[in-house]
C-alpha positions in Angstrom: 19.6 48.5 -5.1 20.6 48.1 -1.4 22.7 45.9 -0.2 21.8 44.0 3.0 24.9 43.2 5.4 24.9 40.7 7.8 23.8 43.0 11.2 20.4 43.5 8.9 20.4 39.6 8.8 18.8 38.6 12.5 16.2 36.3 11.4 17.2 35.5 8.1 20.5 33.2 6.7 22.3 33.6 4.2 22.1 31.8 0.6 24.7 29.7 1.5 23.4 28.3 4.4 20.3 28.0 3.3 21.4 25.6 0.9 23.9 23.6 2.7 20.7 23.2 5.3 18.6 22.2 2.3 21.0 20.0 1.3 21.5 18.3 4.8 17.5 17.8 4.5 17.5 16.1 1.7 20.4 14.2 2.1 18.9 13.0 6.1 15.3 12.5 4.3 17.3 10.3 1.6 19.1 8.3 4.4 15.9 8.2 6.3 13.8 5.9 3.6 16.5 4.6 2.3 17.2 2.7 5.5 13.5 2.3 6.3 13.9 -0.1 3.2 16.9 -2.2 4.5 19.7 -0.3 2.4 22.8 0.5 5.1 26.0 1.9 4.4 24.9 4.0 1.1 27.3 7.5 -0.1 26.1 9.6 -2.0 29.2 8.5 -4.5 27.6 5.2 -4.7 24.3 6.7 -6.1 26.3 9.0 -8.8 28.2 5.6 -10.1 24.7 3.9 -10.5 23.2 6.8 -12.0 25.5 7.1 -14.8 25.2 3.2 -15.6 24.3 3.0 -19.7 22.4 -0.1 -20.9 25.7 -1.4 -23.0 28.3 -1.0 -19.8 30.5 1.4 -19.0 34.2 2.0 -18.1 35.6 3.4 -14.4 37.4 5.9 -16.5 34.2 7.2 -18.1 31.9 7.3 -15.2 34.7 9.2 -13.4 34.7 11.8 -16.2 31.2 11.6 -16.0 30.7 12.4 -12.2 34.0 15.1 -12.7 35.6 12.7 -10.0 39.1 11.4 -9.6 39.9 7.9 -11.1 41.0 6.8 -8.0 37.3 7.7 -5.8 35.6 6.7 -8.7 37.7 3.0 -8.6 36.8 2.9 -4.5 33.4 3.3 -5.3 33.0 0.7 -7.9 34.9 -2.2 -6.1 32.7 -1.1 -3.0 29.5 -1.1 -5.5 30.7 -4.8 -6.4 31.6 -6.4 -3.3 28.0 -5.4 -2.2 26.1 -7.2 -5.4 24.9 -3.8 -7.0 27.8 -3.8 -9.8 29.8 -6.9 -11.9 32.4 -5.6 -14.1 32.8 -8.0 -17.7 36.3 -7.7 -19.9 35.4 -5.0 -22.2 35.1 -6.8 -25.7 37.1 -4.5 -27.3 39.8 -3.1 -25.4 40.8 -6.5 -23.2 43.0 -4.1 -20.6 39.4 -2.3 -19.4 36.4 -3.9 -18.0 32.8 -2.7 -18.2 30.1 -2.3 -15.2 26.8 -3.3 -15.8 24.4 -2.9 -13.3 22.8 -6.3 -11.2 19.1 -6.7 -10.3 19.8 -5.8 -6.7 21.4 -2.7 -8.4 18.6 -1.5 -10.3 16.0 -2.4 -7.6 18.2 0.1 -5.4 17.8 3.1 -8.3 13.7 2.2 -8.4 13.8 2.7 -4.8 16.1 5.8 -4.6 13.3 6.9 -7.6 10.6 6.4 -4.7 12.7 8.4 -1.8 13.0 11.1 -4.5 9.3 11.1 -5.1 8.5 11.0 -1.3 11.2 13.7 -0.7 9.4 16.2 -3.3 5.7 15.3 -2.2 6.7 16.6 1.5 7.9 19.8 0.0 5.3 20.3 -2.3 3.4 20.1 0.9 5.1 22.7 2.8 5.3 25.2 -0.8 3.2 24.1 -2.9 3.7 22.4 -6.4 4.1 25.8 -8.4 6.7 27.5 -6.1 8.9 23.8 -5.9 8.8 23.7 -9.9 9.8 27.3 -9.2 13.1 26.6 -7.3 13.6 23.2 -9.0 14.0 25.5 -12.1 15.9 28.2 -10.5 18.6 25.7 -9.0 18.9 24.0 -12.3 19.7 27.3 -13.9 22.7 27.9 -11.5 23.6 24.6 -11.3 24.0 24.3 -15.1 26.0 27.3 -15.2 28.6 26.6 -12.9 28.6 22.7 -14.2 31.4 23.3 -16.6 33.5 24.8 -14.1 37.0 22.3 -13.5 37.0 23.8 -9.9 33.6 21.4 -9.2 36.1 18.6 -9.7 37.6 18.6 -6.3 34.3 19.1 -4.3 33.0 16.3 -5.8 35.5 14.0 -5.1 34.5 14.8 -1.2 30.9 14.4 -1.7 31.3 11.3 -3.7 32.5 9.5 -0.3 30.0 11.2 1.9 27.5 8.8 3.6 23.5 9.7 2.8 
């Protein structure tokens, strides 16, 4: 198989710009409803920490092994989460030194609506692709995605993303 180098490139990008523009897309049509709906000052860290909520609470200290972030980003983004009335933290029952974070009601109507920006998001593609061919690449970047996943590396890149503004 040839390989294509970049002079053979003129009207074409590379993988990794392609998805670093995707990803800008996404991330503007995100920010886009998102504020059309009255919510200001969202990262992207603060939608990972609600994301990873469970029913019965959950520590800082799990959530940040659970987003592969730093204790530290993941503690910013909780006290930020709490000052705003999406989070309240309760002394952990068990272990009195740890707390747990349970989601508030203007929490949970934030994930409905980030649920309805996600929806919107994949309608306008679906428009521009088609249905099949989105399922397509939803499937294809889960594969990669999932591979690398384990990967300790990821740690450090999250950490930046966690604090970046949608």
């Amino acid at each position: 198989m040839d390989q294509i180098t970049p002079t053979e490139y003129p009207q074409h990008m590379f993988l990794s710009r392609l998805l670093v523009k995707s990803y800008r897309i996404v991330q503007s049509m995100n920010g886009t409803y998102l504020r059309s709906l009255g919510y200001e000052n969202f990262k992207i860290g603060h939608i990972i920490v609600l994301m990873n909520l469970a029913e019965q609470g959950v520590t800082t200290t799990d959530l940040a092994k659970k987003a592969k972030v730093s204790k530290q980003a993941m503690s910013k983004l909780v006290n930020e989460l709490i000052q705003e009335g999406y989070l309240i933290s309760q002394i952990h029952p068990k272990d009195l030194r740890s707390t747990l974070l349970f989601c508030t009601e203007k929490g949970n109507q934030f994930l409905e609506d980030l649920m309805k920006s996600r929806t919107h998001i994949e309608q306008k593609f679906a428009e521009i692709i088609g249905r099949e061919r989105l399922a397509q690449l939803n499937q294809l970047l889960t594969e990669i995605v999932s591979h690398y996943d384990e990967l300790e590396s990821v740690d450090s890149i999250n950490d930046k993303i966690a604090s970046t503004k949608i």
